[in-house]
N, C-alpha and C positions, 0 to 999 in steps of 0.2 A: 201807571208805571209801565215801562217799557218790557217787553218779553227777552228774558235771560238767554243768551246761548246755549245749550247745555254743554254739560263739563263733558270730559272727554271719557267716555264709557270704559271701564274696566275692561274692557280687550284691547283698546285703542292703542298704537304702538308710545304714543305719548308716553305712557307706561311706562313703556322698557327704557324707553331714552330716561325719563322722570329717575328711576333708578342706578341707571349707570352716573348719572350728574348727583346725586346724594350720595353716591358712592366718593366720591372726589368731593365732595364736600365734606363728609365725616373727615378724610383723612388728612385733609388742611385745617380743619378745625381742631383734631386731636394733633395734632403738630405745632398747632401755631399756640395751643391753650385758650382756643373760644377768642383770640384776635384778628384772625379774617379765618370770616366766615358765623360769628359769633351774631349777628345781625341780619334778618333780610330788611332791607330801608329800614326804619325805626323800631321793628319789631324785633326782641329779642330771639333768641333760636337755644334748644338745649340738646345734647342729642339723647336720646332715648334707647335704651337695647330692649328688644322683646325676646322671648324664647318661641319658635315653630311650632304650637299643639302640634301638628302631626310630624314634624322631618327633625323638631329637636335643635333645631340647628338656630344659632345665636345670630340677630341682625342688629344694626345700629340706624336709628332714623335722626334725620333731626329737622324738628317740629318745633314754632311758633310756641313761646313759654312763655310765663310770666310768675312771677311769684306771689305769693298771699302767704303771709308769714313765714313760717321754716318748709312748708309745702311749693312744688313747681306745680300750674296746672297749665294742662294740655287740650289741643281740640282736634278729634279724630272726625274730621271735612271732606278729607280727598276731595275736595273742588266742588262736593253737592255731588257728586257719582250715587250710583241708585242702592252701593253696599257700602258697609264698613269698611275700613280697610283693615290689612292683616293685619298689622300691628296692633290692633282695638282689639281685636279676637283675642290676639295672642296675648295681650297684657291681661284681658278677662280670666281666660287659662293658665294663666302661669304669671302672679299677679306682683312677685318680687324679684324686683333687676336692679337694674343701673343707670343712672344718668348723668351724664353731662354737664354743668352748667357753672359759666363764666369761668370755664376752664377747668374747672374739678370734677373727679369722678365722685358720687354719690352712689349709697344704697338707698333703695325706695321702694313703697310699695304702693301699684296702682289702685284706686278703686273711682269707682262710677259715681259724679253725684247727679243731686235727684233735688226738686220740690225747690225750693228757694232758695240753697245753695248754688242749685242747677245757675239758675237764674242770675243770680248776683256775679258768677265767676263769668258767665258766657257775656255778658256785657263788660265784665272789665277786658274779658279777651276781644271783643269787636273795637272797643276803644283803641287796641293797639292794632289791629290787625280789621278794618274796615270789611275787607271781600269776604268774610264768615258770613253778615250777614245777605248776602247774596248767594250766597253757597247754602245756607237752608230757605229761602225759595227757590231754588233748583230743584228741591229732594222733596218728596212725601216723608222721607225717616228724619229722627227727629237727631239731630247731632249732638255726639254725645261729649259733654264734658268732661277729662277726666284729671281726678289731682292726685299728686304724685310726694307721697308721707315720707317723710325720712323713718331709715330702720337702723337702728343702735347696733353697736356689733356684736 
């Protein structure tokens, strides 16, 4: 099998740019109601709000989703980079937000699965979304799947 490129390191300006284009992507998708921008190629997109462990301060991501009953799950990749990304931390820390998905805001609460659930959701997410598995041979860490419960009001 051929040798990966590696992803573009968490200092890399990719980064900022990666940001500034998610930024203008939330806000065409919350405008248009998950109709452009609701898709990257066949893969669905939900957006996700995290809260900052340390600054507090509320962001919107939007991440590759898929559904499995009344739960979204999600896969925290960043492209195979050698850390989690903030969002992973922050949904760890502060584990009940909001999401996005085919237009509607939702309450949700994140958690981590584990053991054979791992397993089972991480393949229906490569099914729609192929470069995940290319993105964990890039990494020593193991990527985390994570599914996203609906919370009653």
């Amino acid at each position: 099998m051929a040798k990966l490129p590696p992803a573009p390191q968490s200092d890399s300006r990719f980064w900022w740019f990666w940001e500034r284009f998610t930024g203008f992507h939330t806000a065409v998708y919350k405008l248009s109601r998950g109709r452009v921008g609701g898709y990257y190629g066949k893969a669905p997109i939900a957006l996700v709000e995290s809260v900052g462990r340390r600054t507090g301060k509320r962001r919107t991501h939007p991440l590759i989703a898929r559904d499995d009953g009344d739960n979204l799950v999600i896969v925290a990749s960043k492209g195979g980079i050698e850390r989690h990304p903030a969002w992973y931390l922050n949904l760890m820390a502060n584990p009940e937000t909001t999401a996005w998905w085919r237009g509607r805001k939702r309450r949700v609460r994140a958690r981590e699965t584990e053991g054979a659930e791992r397993e089972r959701l991480w393949e229906r997410m490569v099914e729609i979304y192929r470069p995940y598995a290319s993105y964990q041979r890039r990494t020593d860490r193991r990527i985390p799947v994570l599914v996203l419960e609906p919370v009653g009001d």
